[in-house]
DRENPA-3360 file (N, C-alpha, C; in nm, 2 decimals, always signed):
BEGIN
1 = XXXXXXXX = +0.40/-0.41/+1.45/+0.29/-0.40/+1.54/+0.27/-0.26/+1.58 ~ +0.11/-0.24/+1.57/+0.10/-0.05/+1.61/+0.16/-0.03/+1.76 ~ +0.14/+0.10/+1.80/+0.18/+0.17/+1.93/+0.07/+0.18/+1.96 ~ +0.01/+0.20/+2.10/-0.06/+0.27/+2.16/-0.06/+0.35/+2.28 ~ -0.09/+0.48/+2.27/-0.03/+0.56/+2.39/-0.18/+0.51/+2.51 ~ -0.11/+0.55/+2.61/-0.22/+0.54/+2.74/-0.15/+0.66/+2.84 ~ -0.24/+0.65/+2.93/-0.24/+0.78/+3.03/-0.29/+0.69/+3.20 ~ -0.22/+0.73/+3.29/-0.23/+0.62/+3.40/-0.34/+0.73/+3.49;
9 = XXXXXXXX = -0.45/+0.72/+3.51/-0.50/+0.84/+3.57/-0.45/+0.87/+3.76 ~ -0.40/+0.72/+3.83/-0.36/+0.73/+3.89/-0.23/+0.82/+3.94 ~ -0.16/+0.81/+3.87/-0.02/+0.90/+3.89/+0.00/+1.00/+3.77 ~ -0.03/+0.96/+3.67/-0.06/+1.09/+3.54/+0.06/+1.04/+3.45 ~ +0.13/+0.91/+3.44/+0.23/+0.85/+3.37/+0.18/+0.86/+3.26 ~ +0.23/+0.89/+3.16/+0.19/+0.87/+3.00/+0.31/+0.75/+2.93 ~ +0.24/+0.64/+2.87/+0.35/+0.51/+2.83/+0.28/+0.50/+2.70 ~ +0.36/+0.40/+2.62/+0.34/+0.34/+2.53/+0.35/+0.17/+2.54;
17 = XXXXXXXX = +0.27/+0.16/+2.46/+0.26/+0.01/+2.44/+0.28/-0.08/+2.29 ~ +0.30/-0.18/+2.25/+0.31/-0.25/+2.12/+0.22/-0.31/+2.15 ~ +0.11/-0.38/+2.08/+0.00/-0.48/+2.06/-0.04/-0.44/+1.97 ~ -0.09/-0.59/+1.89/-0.21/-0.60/+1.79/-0.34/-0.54/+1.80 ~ -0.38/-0.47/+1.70/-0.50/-0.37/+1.71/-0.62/-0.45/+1.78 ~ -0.64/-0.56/+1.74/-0.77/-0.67/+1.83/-0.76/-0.64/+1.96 ~ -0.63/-0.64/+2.01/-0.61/-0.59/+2.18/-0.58/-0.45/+2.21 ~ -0.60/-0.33/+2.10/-0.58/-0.20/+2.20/-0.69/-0.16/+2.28;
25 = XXXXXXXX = -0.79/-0.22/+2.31/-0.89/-0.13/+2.40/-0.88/-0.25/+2.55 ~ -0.81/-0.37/+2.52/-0.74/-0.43/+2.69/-0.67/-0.36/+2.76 ~ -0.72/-0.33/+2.88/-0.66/-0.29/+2.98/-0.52/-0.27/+3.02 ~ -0.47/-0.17/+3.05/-0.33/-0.15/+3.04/-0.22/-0.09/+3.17 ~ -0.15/-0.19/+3.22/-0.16/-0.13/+3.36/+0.02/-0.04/+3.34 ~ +0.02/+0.06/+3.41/+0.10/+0.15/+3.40/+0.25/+0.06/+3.44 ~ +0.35/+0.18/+3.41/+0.51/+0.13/+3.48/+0.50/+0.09/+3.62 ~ +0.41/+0.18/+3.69/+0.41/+0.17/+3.83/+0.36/+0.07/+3.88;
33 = XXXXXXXX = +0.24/-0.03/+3.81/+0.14/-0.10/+3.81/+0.00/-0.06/+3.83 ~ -0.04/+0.03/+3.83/-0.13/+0.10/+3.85/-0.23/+0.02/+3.74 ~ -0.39/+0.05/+3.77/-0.43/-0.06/+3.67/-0.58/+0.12/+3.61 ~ -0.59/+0.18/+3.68/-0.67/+0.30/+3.63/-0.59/+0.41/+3.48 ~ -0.63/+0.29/+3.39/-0.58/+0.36/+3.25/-0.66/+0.39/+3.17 ~ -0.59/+0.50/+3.10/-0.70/+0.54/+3.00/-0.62/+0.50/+2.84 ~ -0.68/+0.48/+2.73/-0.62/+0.47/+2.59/-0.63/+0.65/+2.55 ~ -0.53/+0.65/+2.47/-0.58/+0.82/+2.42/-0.58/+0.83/+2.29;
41 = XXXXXXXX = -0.58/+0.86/+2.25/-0.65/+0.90/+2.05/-0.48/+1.00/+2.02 ~ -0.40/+0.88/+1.95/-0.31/+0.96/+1.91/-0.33/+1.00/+1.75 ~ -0.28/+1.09/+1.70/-0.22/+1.15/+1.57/-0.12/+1.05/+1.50 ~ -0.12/+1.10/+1.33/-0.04/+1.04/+1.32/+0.02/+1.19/+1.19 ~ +0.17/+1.18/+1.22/+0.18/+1.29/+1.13/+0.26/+1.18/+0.96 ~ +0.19/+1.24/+0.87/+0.31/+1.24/+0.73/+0.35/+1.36/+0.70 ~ +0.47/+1.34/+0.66/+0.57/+1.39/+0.63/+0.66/+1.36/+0.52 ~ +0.74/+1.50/+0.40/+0.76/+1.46/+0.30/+0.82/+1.54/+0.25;
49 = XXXXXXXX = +0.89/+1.57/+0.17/+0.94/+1.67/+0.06/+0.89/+1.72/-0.06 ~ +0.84/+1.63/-0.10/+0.73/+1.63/-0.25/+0.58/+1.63/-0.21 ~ +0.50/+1.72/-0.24/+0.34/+1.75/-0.22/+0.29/+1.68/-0.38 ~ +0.20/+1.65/-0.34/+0.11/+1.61/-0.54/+0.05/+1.77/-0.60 ~ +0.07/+1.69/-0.74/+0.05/+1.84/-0.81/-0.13/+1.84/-0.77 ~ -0.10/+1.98/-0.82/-0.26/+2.03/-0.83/-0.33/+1.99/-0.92 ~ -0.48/+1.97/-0.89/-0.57/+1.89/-1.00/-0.55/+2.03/-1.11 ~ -0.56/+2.01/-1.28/-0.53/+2.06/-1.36/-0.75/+2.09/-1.37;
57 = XXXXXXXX = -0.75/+2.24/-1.43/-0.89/+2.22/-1.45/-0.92/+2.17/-1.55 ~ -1.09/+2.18/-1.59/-1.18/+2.09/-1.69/-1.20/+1.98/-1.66 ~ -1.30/+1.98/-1.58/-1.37/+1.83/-1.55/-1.29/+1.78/-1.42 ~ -1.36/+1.64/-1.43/-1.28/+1.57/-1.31/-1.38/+1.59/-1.15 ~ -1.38/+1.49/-1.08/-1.43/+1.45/-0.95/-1.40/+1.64/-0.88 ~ -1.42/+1.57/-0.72/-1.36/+1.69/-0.61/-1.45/+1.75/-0.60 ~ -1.42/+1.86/-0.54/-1.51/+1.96/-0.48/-1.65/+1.92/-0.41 ~ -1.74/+2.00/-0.34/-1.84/+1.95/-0.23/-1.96/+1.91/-0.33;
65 = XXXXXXX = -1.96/+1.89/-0.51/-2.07/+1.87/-0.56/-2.02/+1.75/-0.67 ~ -1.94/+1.71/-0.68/-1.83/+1.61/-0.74/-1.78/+1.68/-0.87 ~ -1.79/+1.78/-0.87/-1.72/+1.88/-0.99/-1.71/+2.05/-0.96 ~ -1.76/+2.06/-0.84/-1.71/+2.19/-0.80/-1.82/+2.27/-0.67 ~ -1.80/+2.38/-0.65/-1.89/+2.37/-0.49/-2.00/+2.47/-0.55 ~ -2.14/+2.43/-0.46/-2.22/+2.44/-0.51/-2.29/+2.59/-0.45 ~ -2.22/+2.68/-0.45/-2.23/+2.84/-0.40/-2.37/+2.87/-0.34;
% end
């Protein structure tokens, strides 16, 4: 089940919550009970040890014209 961070604007508590995505924009009342919450737009980082190789040239999709940028 995702996370969702929220922010309590009453006291300035930052929490998280578990719920299903259909319910992250219901209302969310803080630890304190406070009921003036906000949702906030979190990040999500990946992370890894291996990057993908680089596209090899000659041909192929990418760039801003689907084969290369259009200067």
């Amino acid at each position: 089940m995702p996370r969702y961070e929220y922010r309590c604007r009453t006291c300035g508590e930052t929490f998280e919550l578990s719920r299903p995505m259909a319910r992250s924009a219901d209302p969310a009342d803080c630890p304190a009970g406070h009921d003036d919450t906000v949702k906030l737009l979190s990040t999500v980082a990946v992370g890894g040890t291996k990057s993908a190789p680089a596209p090899q040239g000659g041909g192929g999709g990418g760039g801003c014209c689907g084969g290369g940028c259009c200067g």
